[in-house]
N, C-alpha and C positions, 0 to 999 in steps of 0.2 A: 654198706661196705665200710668197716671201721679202720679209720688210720690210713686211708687211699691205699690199700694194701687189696691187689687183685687174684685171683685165685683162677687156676686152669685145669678143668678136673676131666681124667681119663681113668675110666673103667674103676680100679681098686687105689688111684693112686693122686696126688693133688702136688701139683706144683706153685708155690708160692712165690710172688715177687712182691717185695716191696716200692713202691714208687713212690719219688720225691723231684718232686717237680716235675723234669723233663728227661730226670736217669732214673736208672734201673740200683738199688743198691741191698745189699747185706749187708750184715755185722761186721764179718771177717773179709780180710781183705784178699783173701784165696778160695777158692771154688770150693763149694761141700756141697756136702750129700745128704739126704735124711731117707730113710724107710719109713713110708707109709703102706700098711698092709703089707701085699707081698710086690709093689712097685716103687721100685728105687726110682729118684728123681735129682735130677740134675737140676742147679742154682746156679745164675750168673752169680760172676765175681762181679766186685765193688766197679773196678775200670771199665765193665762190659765186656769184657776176654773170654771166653771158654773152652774147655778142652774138648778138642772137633772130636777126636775118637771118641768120648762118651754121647757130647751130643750127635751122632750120626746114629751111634747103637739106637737110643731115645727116641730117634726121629726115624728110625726102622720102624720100632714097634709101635708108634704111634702108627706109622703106616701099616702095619700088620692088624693090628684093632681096625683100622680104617675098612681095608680089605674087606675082611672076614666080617663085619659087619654086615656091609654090603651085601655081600654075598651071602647071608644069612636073613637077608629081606628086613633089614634095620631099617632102612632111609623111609620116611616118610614126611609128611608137610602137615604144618597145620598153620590156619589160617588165625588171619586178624583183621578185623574190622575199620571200614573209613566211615566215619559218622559225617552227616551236617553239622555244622559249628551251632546253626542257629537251634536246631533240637535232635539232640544226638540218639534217639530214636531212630531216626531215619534212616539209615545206614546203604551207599553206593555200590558198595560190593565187599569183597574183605580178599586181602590177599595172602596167595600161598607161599610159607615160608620153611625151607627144606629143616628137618632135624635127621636125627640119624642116632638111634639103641643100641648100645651094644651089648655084648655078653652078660656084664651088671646090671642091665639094667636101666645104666644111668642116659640119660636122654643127651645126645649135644646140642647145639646151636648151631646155624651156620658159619657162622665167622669161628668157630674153632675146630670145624674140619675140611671146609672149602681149599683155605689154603694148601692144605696136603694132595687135594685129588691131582694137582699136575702133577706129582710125583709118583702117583702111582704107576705100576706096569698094566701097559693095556688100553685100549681108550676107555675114557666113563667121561659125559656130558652130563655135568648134574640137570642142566636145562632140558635134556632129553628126557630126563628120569621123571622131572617134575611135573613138566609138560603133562605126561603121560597118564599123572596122577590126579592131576588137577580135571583133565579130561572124563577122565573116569567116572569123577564124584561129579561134574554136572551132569553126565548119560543118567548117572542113578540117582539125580533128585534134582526134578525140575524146577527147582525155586532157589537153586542158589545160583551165586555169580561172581564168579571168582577172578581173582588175577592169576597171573604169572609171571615170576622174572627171565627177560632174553637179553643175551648177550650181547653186544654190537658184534663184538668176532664174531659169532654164530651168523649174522647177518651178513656179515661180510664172506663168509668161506660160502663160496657155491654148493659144497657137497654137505656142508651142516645147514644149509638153508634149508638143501633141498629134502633135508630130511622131516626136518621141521614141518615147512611149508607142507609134504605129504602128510603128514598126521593131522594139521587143521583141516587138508580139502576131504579128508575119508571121512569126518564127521561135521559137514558144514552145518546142520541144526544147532549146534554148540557154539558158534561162531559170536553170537549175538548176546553169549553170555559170558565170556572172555575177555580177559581186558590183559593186553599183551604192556605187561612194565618193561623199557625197553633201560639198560644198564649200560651206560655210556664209559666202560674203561678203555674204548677207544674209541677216535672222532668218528663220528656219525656223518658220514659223507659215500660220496659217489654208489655204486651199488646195494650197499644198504640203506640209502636214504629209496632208493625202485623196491627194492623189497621190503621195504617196513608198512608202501604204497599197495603192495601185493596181497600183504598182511591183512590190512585195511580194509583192503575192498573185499575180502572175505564177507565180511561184516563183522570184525571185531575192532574193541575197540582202544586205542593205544593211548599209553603214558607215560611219559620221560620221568623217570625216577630219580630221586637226588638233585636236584636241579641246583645250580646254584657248586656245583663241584665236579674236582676231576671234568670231563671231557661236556657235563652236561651245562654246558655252559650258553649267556643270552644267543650268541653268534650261531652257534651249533642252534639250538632252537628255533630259529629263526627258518630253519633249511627242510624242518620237515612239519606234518599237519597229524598233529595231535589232540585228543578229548579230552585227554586230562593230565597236567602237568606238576608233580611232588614237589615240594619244594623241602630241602635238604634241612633236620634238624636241627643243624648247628646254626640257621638262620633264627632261630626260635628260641635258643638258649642261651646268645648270645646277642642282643638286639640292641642296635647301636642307633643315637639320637644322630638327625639329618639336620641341617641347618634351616632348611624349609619348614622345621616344626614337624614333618612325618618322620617317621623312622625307617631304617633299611627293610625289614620284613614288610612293611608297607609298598615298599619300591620294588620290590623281588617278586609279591605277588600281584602288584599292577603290572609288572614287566609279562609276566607268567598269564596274564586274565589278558593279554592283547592276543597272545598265541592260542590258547584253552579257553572253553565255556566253566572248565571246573579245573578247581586250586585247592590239594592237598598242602596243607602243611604237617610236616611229619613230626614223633617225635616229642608229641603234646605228654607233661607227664605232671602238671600241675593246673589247676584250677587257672592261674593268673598267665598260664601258657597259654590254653585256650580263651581267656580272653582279649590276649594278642593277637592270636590268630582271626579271630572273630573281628576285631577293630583294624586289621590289616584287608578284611576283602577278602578274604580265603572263602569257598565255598563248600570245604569240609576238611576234617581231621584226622589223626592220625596217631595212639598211643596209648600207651600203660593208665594213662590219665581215664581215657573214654573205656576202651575194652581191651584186654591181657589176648595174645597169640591161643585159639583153643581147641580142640580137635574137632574133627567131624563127626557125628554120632553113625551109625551101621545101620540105621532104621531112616524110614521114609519121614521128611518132616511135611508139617503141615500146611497148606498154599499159603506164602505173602508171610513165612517165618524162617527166620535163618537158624539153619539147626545147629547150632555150636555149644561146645562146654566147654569153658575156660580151665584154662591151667596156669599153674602158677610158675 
């Protein structure tokens, strides 16, 4: 990415922002516009002001692409792999991460269309959706082993538990191949801390994701019994010297290997990353470094092989 200049691209159309430092800026110090293809796009101004009337039309039709994607059977997941640090051969499982096609063609991310689903009309649990998908491809090939991400809401609301929790107990053979990533954007306490215990006793097996941020925090950790605890990349890319002679990513994943038998650190996207991680105690990895997000193949794979193809 040249000039920290990041780009957000929907269907025929790219919206650019330039970023400097910690603002958002353009050239002109008043709102414009450019035609890309047949999708007009809307640019902050220099102050970060914009005009709500165009941005709300913009943010219609982002949710309209969103919609009708959807509903054209666009969403799907593809997975990525947590290696051992010590020979990344080996690989724990790989977890499933939502994208979503649209009309173009062009594949999203989650983080550029997540945001939008609470706006839509209607309910949609992307966690439902996922769920369901992730399920699926362990029924049709018994050699893989996949994650999930759930929600703490989800955990917390009794009538999205109870949906959930129905869909693990109708195929508990699966249970044992599951690794439920549990997503702390809200504290992990009272009721969901029984049901994540619920979860568990299934026989699947769970991991605090992010750790180290937002709500996944040592105290929060401390309240529930997990197999495998992430530790949040931003511990990895920014690693700060302790006065003790160890460093924080060393502290985060002994803090994390008191709770968990096994220590992801996320995130790994260079050689000298995962040798931090590896000299930190971590028990396996996690990134663009080891292996890229890749889809699932449509064919049976071979016992004791992960059938994936990378994408870029």
């Amino acid at each position: 990415m040249k000039g920290n200049s990041s780009y957000f691209e929907l269907g025929a159309g790219r919206w650019k922002r330039r970023v400097l430092g910690t603002r958002s800026h353009i050239s002109s110090p008043l709102a414009s516009f450019s035609d890309v293809g047949s999708f007009s796009v809307f640019l902050f101004a220099a102050d970060g002001g914009l005009m709500a009337d165009r941005a709300n039309r913009t943010g219609r039709g982002h949710n309209a692409l969103i919609s009708k994607a959807i509903a054209k059977g666009g969403l799907s997941f593809v997975a990525q792999r947590i290696h051992n640090v010590e020979n990344a051969t080996e690989v724990l499982y790989a977890e499933g991460l939502a994208r979503l096609t649209d009309a173009e063609g062009v594949v999203h991310t989650a983080g550029s269309f997540v945001p939008q689903l609470g706006r839509l009309n209607g309910r949609f649990d992307l966690d439902y959706r996922v769920l369901d998908m992730v399920l699926s491809a362990l029924a049709a090939d018994a050699t893989l082993i996949l994650g999930c991400n759930l929600s703490v809401a989800n955990l917390s609301a009794s009538d999205r538990f109870a949906d959930i929790f129905g869909r693990l107990t109708r195929q508990p053979e699966l249970a044992a191949r599951l690794i439920v990533e549990i997503t702390e954007t809200y504290p992990l306490i009272g009721s969901a801390v029984d049901r994540l215990k619920m979860i568990r006793g299934l026989g699947c097996r769970v991991a605090i994701d992010d750790f180290g941020t937002d709500f996944a925090t040592p105290a929060q950790l401390l309240q529930v019994s997990a197999d495998i605890v992430k530790i949040d990349a931003a511990f990895v890319r920014d690693i700060r010297p302790g006065r003790d002679g160890r460093d924080s990513l060393y502290h985060m994943v002994g803090f994390a290997s008191c709770i968990a038998p096994q220590v992801v650190v996320e995130g790994i996207e260079t050689e000298t990353q995962l040798d931090a991680a590896r000299s930190s105690g971590a028990t396996h990895g996690q990134g663009f470094f080891l292996s890229k997000p890749a889809v699932l193949p449509q064919f049976t794979q071979k016992k004791g092989e992960f059938g994936l193809r990378e994408v870029g």
